[in-house]
C-alpha positions as CSV (number, residue, x, y, z in Angstrom):
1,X,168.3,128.2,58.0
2,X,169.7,124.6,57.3
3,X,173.2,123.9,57.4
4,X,175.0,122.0,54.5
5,X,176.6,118.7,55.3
6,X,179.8,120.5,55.1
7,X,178.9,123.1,58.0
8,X,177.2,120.2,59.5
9,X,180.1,117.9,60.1
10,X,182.5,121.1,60.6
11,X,180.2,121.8,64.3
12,X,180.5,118.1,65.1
13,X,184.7,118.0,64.8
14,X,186.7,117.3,67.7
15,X,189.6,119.1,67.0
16,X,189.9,123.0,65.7
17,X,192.8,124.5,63.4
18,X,192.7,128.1,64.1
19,X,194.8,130.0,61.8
20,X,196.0,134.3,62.4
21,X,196.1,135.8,58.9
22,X,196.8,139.1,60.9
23,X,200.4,136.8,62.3
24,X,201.0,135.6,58.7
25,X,200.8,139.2,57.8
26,X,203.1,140.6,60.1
27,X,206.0,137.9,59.6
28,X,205.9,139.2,55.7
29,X,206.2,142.5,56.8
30,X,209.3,141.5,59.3
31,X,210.8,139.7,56.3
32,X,210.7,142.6,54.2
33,X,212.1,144.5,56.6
34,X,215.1,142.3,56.7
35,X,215.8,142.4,53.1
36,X,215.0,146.2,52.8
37,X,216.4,146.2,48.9
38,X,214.9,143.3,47.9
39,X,210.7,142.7,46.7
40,X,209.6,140.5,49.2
41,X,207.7,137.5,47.4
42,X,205.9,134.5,49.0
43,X,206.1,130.6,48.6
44,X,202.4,129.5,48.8
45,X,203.0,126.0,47.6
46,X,201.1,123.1,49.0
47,X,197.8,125.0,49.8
48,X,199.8,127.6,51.7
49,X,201.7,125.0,53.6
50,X,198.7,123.0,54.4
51,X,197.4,126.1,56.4
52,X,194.8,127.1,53.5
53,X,196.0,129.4,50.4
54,X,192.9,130.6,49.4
55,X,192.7,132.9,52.7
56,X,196.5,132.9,53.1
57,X,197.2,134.4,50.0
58,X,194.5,137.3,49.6
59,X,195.8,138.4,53.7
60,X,199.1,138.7,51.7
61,X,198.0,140.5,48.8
62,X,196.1,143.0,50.9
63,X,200.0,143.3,52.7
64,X,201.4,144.3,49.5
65,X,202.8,140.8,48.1
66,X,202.9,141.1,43.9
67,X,205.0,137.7,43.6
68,X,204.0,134.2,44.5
69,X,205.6,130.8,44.1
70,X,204.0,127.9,43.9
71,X,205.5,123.8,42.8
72,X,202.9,122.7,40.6
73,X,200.8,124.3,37.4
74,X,197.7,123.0,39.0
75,X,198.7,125.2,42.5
76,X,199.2,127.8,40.1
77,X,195.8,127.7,38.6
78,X,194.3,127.8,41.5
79,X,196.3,130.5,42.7
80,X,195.5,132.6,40.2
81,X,191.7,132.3,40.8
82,X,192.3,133.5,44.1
83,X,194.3,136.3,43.5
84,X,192.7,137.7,40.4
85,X,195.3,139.1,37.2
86,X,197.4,141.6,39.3
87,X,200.1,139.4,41.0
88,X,203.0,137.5,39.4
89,X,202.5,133.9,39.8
90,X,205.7,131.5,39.4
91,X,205.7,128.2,39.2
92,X,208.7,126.2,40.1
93,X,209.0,122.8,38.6
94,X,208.5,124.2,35.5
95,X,206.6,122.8,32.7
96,X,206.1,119.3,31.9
97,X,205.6,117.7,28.6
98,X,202.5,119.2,27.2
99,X,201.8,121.7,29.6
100,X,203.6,124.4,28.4
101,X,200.2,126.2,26.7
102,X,198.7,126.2,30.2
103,X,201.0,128.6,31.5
104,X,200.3,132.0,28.9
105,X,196.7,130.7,29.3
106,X,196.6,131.4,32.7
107,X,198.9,134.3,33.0
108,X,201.5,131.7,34.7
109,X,205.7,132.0,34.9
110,X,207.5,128.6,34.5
111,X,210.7,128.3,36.4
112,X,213.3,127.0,33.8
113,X,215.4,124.2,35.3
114,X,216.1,122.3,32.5
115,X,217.7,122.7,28.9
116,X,214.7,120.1,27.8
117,X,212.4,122.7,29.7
118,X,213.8,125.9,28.1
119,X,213.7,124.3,24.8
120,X,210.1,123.3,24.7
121,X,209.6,126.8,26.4
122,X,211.1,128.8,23.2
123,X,209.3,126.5,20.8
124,X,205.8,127.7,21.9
125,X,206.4,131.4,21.8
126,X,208.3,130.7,18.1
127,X,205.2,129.2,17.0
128,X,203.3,131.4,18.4
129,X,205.4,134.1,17.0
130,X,205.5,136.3,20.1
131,X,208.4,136.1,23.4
132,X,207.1,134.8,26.6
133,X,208.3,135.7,30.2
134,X,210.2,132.7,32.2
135,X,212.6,132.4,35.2
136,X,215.4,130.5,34.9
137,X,217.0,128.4,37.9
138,X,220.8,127.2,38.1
139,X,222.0,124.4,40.2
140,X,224.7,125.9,42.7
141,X,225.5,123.0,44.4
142,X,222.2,121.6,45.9
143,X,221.6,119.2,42.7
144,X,218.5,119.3,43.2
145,X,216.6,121.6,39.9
146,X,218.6,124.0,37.5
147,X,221.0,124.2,35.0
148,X,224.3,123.2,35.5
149,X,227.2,125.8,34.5
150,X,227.5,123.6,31.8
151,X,224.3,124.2,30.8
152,X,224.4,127.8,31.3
153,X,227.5,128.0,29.2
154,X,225.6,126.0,26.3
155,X,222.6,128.5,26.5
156,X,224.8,131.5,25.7
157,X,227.0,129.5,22.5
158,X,223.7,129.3,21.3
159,X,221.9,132.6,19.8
160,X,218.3,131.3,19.7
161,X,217.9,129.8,23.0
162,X,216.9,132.5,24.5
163,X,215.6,134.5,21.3
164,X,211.7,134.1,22.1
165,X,212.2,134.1,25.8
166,X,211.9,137.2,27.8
167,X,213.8,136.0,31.3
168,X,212.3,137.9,34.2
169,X,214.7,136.1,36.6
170,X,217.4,133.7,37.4
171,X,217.3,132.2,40.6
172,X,219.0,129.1,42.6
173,X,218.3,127.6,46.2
174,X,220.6,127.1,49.0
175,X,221.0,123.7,50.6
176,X,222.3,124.8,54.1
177,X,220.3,128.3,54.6
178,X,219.4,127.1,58.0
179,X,223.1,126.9,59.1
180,X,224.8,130.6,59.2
181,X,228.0,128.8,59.5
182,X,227.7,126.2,56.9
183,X,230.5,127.3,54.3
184,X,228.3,125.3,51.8
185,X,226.3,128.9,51.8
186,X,229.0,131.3,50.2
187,X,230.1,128.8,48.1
188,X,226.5,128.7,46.6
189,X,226.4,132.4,46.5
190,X,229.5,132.5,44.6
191,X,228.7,129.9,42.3
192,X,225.4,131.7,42.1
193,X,226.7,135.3,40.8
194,X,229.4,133.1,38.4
195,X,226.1,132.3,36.5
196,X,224.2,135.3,37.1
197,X,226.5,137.4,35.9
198,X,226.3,136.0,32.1
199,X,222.4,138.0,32.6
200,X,223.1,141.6,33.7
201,X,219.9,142.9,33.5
202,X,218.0,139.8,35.2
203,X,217.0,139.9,38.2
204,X,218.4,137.7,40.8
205,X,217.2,135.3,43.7
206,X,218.7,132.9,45.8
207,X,217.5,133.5,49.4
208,X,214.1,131.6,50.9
209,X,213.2,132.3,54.8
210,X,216.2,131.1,56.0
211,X,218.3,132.8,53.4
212,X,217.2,136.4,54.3
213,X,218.5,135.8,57.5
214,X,221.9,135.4,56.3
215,X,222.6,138.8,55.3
216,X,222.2,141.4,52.7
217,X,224.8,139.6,50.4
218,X,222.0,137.1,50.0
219,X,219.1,139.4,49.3
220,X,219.6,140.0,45.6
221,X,216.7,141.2,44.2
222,X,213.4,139.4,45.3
223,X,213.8,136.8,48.6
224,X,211.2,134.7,49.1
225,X,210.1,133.4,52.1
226,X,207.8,130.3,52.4
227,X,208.1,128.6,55.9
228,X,209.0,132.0,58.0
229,X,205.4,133.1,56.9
230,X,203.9,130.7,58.7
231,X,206.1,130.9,61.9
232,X,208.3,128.4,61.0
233,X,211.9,129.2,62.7
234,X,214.4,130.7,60.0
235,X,217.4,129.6,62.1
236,X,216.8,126.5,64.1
237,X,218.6,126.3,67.6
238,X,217.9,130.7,67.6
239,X,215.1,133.0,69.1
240,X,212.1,132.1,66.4
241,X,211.6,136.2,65.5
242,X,208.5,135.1,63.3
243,X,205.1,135.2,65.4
244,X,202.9,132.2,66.0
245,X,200.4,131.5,63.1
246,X,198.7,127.7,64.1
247,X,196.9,126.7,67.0
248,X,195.3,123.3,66.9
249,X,193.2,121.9,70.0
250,X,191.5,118.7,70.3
251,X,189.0,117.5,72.3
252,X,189.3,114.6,75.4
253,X,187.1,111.8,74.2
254,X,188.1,109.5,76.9
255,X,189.6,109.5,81.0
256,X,190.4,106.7,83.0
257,X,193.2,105.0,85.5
258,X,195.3,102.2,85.1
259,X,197.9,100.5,87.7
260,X,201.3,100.5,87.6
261,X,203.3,98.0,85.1
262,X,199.8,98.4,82.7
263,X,200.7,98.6,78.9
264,X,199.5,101.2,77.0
265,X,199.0,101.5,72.7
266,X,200.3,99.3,69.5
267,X,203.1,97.0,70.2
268,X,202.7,97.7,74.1
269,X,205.4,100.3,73.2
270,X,205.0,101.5,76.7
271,X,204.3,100.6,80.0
272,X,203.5,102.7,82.8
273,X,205.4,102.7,86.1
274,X,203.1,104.0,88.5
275,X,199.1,104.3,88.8
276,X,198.9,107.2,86.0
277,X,195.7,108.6,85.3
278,X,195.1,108.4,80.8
279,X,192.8,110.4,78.4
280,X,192.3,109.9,75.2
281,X,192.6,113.0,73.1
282,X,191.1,112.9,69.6
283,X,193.8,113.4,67.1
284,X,196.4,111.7,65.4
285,X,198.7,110.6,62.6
286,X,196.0,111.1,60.2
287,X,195.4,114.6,61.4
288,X,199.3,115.6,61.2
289,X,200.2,114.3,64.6
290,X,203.3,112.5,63.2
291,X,203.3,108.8,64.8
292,X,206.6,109.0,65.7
293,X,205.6,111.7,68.3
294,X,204.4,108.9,70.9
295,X,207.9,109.1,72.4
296,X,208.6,112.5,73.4
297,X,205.3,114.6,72.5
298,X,203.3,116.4,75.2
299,X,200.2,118.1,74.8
300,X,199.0,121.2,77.2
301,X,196.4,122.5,79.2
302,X,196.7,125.8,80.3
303,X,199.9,126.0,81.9
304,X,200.5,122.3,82.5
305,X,202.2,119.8,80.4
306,X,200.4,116.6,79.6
307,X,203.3,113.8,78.1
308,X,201.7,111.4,75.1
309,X,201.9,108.0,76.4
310,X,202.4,104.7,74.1
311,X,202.6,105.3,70.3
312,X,200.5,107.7,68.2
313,X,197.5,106.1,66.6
314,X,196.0,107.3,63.4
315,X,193.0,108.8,64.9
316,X,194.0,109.7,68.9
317,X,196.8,109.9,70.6
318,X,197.0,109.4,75.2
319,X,198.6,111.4,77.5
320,X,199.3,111.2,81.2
321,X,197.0,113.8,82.7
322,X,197.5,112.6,86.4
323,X,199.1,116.2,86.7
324,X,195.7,118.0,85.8
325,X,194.2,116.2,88.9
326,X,190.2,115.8,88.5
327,X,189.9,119.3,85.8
328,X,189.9,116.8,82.2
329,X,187.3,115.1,81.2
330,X,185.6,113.8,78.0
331,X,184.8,117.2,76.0
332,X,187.8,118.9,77.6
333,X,190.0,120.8,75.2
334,X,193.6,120.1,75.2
335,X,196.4,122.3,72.9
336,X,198.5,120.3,70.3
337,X,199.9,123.8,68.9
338,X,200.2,127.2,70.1
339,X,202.0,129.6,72.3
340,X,203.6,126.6,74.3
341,X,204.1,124.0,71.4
342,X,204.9,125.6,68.2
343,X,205.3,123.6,65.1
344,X,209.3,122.8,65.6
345,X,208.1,122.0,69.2
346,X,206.1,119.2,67.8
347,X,208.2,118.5,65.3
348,X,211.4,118.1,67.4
349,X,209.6,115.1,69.9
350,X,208.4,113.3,66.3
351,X,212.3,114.0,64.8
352,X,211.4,115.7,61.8
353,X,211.1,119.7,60.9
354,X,208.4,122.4,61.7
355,X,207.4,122.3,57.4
356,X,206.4,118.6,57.9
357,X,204.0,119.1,60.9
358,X,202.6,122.3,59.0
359,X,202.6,120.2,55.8
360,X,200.8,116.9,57.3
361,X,197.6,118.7,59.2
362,X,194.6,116.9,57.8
363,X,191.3,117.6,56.7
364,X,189.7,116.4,59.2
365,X,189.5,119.5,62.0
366,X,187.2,122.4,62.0
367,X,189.5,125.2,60.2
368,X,188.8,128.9,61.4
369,X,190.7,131.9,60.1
370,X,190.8,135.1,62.3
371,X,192.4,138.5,61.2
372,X,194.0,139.6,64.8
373,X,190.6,139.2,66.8
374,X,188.1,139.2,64.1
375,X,186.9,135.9,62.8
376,X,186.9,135.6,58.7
377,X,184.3,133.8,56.1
């Protein structure tokens, strides 16, 4: 049978993204455990993280997820081809000027975060003589999106703001989630039930993945995780609970020696102080290995640690493999993620967050999704 050019150029990759749908299942299932009286949504934006949402979010479905965020109507859109009518789609910047039709078309929630928002919103179900469903999001202290209390306050003086809106939610965000300690958190919280409390028979949200870990104080009625999902760590500087979803390995194009003293990379960022023995691996910061890695990254094989030497390029990055002795060569595989290097591994040595490494993975690898050990279309 011929292959298309697609298939074609997917054998010929030097580098494989191999993502567990079976992992990603199991951390929603941990996370609903955590926040027992809560329904357990997921945050889906940018394609699932970059990790692919049209298999990402089906897994999820099948795993009983009925909610799903997403940033941007088009994401939405999308989504909603994937997941077929059932599921609740959300999305969270709202509507923007001349958009709003889009959303009952495709069976789509906006979030609410402006007055300008919630105005346009009630004019289209008043014309259309009808109420439509919307979330609503308050600004606690992140100012970031929401209404102000303000805002809030203004909504309720007025008896027709929310007359053709049917509110299936109020929700806010939490700055410092990631912090257990941060006082910023309670203060959110109680800022948060100040609002929510002006719509008793809303449901309410505050807590993402980091959130849920904070307690059932924070669990209203729907948490909803995005980055845990995906194995992210919910608490940075704590045991990651959330299993390993990514592994990424790339292929040695290159090996060779050079003497002690010999620069190596743009700028001659490094030199090296001994005969070290280099290779070439074929990655970089186009493919989501942040540049700024080059000065504290490794890469592994097997059990043994392999430092990146001189600055990430955009297309390869070089490591030291005098410690693998004579066992890499060009076509050797080496791991950039997995059990040994998560994404906050990564991201720590580039000095940036586990959601930017996830986020930044390019286009260019061979993608395959498996389900535990069984390999999916």
């Amino acid at each position: 049978m011929r292959m298309s050019c697609e298939a074609s150029r997917a054998n010929w990759a030097s580098a494989t993204l191999t993502v567990d749908l079976a992992a990603v299942r199991e951390n929603y299932r941990l996370l609903r455990e955590h926040a027992p009286g809560a329904e357990c949504a997921a945050v889906v934006k940018a394609d699932a993280y970059g990790l692919g949402v049209r298999h990402v979010a089906p897994a999820l479905v099948e795993e009983g997820c009925q909610t799903f965020f997403v940033a941007h109507l088009d994401e939405g859109i999308e989504l909603r081809r994937i997941v077929g009518r059932g599921p609740s789609i959300a999305v969270l910047h709202g509507p923007q000027p001349g958009s709003e039709a889009e959303f009952p078309r495709h069976g789509l929630a906006p979030l609410l975060n402006s007055l300008d928002q919630l105005e346009r919103w009630a004019a289209l179900a008043r014309n259309r003589g009808t109420r439509l469903s919307a979330m609503l999001q308050v600004d606690t202290g992140m100012s970031r999106f929401g209404l102000s209390q303000a805002d809030v306050k203004q909504i309720l003086a007025d008896d027709r703001a929310l007359s053709h809106v049917i509110l299936d939610c109020v929700m806010s965000h939490l700055a410092c989630a990631d912090d257990p300690l941060n006082i910023a958190n309670r203060a959110q919280l109680d800022a948060f039930q100040a609002a929510h409390r002006y719509f008793p028979k809303t449901r309410g949200s505050i807590a993402a993945s980091s959130g849920i870990f904070l307690g059932g104080k924070y669990h209203l009625d729907i948490v909803r995780p995005g980055a845990a999902l995906y194995g992210i760590a919910p608490q940075p500087g704590r045991l990651n609970p959330m299993r390993g979803v990514v592994r990424l390995e790339a292929q040695v194009v290159q090996v060779f020696e050079v003497a002690a003293n010999t620069a190596v990379g743009y700028g001659h960022a490094t030199r090296v102080r001994h005969p070290t023995r280099l290779a070439v691996v074929a990655a970089g910061y186009a493919d989501g290995i942040l540049r700024s890695a080059g000065s504290g990254g490794a890469v592994w094989f097997g059990d043994v640690l392999l430092p990146m030497v001189g600055r990430v390029s955009m297309d390869s990055v070089t490591v030291d493999v005098s410690r693998a002795s004579d066992s890499i060569r060009a076509g050797t595989t080496v791991q950039l993620l997995g059990p040994r290097q998560d994404a906050d591994g990564l991201a720590a040595a580039a000095g940036t967050i586990g959601y930017e490494i996830l986020t930044s993975l390019g286009n260019r690898y061979r993608r395959q999704y498996i389900n535990g050990s069984e390999y999916v279309e």
